[in-house]
C-alpha positions in Angstrom: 0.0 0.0 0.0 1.5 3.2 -1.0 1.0 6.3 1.7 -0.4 9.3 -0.4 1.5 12.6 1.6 1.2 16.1 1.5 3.6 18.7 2.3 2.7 22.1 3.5 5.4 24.5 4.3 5.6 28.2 3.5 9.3 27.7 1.7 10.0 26.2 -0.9 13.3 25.1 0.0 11.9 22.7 2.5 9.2 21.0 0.3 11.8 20.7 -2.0 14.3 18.8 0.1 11.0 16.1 1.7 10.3 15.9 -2.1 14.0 15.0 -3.2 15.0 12.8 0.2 11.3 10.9 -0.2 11.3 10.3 -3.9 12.9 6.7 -4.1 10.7 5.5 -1.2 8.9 3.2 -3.0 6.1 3.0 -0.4 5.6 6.9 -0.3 4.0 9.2 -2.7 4.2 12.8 -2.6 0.5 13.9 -4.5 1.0 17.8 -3.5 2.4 20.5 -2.1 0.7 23.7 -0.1 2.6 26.7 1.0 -0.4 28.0 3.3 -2.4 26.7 5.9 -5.4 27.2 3.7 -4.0 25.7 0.6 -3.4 22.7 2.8 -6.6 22.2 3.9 -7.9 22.8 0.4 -5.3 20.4 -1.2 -6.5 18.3 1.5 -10.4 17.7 1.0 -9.5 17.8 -2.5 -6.3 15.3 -2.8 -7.1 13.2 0.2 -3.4 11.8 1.3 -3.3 9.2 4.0 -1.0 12.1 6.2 -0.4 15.6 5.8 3.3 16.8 6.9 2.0 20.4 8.6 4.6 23.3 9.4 3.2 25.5 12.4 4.1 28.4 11.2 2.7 29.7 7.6 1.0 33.1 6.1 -3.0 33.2 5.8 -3.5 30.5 7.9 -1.2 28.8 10.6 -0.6 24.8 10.7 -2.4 24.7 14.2 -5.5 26.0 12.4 -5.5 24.0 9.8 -4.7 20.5 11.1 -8.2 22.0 13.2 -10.1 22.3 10.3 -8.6 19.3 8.5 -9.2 16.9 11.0 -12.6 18.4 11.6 -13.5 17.8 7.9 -11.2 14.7 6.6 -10.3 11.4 7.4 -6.2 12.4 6.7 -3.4 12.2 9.8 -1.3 15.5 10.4 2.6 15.0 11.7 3.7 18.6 12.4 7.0 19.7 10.9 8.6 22.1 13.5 12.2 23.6 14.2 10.8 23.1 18.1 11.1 26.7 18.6 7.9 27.7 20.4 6.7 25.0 22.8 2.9 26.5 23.1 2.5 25.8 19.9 3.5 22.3 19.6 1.4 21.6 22.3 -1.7 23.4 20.9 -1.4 20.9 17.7 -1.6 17.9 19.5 -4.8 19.2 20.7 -5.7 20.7 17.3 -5.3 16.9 16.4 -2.1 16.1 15.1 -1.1 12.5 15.7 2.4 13.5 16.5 5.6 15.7 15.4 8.6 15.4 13.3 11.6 17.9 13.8 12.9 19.3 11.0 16.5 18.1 11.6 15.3 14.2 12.3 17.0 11.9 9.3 15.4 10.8 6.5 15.4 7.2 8.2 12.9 8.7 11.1 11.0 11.0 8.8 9.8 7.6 6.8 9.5 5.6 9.8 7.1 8.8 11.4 4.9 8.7 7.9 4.1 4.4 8.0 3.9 4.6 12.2 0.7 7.9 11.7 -0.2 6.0 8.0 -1.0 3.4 10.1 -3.1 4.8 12.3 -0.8 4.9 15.2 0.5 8.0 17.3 4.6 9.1 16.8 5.3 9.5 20.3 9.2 8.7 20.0 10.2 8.8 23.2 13.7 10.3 23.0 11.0 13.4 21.0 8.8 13.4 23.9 11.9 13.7 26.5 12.8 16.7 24.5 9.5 18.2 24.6 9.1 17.0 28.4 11.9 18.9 28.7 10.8 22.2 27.4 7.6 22.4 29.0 9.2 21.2 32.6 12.2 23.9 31.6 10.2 27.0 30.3 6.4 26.5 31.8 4.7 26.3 28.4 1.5 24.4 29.9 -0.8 27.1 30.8 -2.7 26.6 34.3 -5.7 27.0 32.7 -5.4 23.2 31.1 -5.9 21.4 34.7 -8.1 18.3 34.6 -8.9 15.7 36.7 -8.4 12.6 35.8 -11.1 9.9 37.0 -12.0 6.3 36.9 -8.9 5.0 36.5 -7.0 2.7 38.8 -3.4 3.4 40.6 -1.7 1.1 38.4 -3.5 2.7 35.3 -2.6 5.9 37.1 1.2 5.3 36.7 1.2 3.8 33.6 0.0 6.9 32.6 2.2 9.1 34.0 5.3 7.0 32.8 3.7 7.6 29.3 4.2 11.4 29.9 6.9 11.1 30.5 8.5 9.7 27.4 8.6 5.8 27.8 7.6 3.5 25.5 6.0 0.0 26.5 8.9 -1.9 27.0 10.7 1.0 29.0 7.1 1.2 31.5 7.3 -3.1 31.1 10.3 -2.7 32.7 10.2 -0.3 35.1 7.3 -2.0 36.5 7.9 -5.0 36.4 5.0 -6.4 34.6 4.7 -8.3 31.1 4.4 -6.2 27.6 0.8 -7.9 27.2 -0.3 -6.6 30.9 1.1 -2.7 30.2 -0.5 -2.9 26.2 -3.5 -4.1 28.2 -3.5 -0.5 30.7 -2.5 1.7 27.9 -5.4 0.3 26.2 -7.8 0.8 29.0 -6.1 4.3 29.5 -6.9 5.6 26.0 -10.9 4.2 26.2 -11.1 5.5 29.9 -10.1 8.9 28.7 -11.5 8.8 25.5 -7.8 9.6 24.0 -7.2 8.9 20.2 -4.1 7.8 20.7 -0.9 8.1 23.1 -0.4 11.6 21.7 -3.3 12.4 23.9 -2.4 10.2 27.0 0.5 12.6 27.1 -1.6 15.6 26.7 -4.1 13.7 30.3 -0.6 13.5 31.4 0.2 17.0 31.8 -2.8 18.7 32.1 -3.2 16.5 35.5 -0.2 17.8 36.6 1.1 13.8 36.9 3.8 15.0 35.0 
């Protein structure tokens, strides 16, 4: 199955250089290109790519917006394409709907792996990715106050598998540091994302914060 991608990024240069580094993928088409958040939605209904690789920042209409309005209106998955430079924003995507992040300096190896991990209908949590953002938010106090909630109806174990999923680990890594079997944590995280009517562990991360567990 081939993944049909768009790119929207306000330069040219950067379109340019997914294009070139993604060409010989054989499992990856590039069908178009937007250079505004409104041409990407546009592109978007019109196109209909399996993901949409959004830049935050573009004229007319931002990335945040947009991945809004396309995940309102389509069935596509947005990664955000970020230099990391404002936190807030990163964080408002996730809850625009994005299904995860790439940075603009990842290699091409973990730029394809991002697109067939969201193409797939998963979340691209990398945890060394969410470390760094962990980092950030811990570092500069990018989670407003505002975005407290209460998390209910889960259990204590449920309740620390959630916060090790905050803070960056994958399942092996919480397997571990519990002490409990892959099939028992994929079992919680499970539980955890119909419990808190998350999509995917993008937003576990999200409960994470805004419950001050993390």
């Amino acid at each position: 199955m081939t993944i049909r991608v768009l790119l929207a990024d306000d330069q040219p240069v950067v379109r340019a250089g997914l294009r070139m580094l993604i060409h010989d993928i054989p499992d990856i088409e590039i069908i178009g290109e937007a250079g505004t958040g409104t041409e990407a939605v546009q592109l978007t209904t019109e196109l209909h790519p399996d993901v949409v690789v959004m830049d935050i920042r573009m004229p007319v209409m931002d990335g945040i917006e947009a991945t809004r309005l396309i995940k309102a209106g389509t069935r596509a998955s947005v990664v955000i394409l970020t230099t990391f430079d404002d936190d807030e924003n990163v964080y408002a995507s996730l809850h625009a709907g994005a299904s995860g992040f790439l940075i603009k300096d990842m290699v091409l190896d973990d730029i394809v792996t991002a697109l067939r991990v969201v193409a797939a209908g998963d979340a691209l949590i990398a945890p060394g990715v969410t470390r760094r953002l962990i980092k950030e938010f811990t570092g500069g106090g990018a989670i407003p106050a505002r975005r407290r909630r209460e998390i209910k109806g889960v259990t204590d174990r449920e309740r620390e598998v959630l916060t090790l999923i905050g803070r960056g680990m994958s399942n092996a890594e919480i397997a571990a540091h519990l002490y409990i079997s892959m099939a028992t944590t994929k079992s919680h995280v499970a539980r955890l994302l119909t419990k808190l009517a998350a999509r995917d562990r993008v937003q576990l991360v999200i409960a994470a914060y805004e419950s001050g567990l993390v």
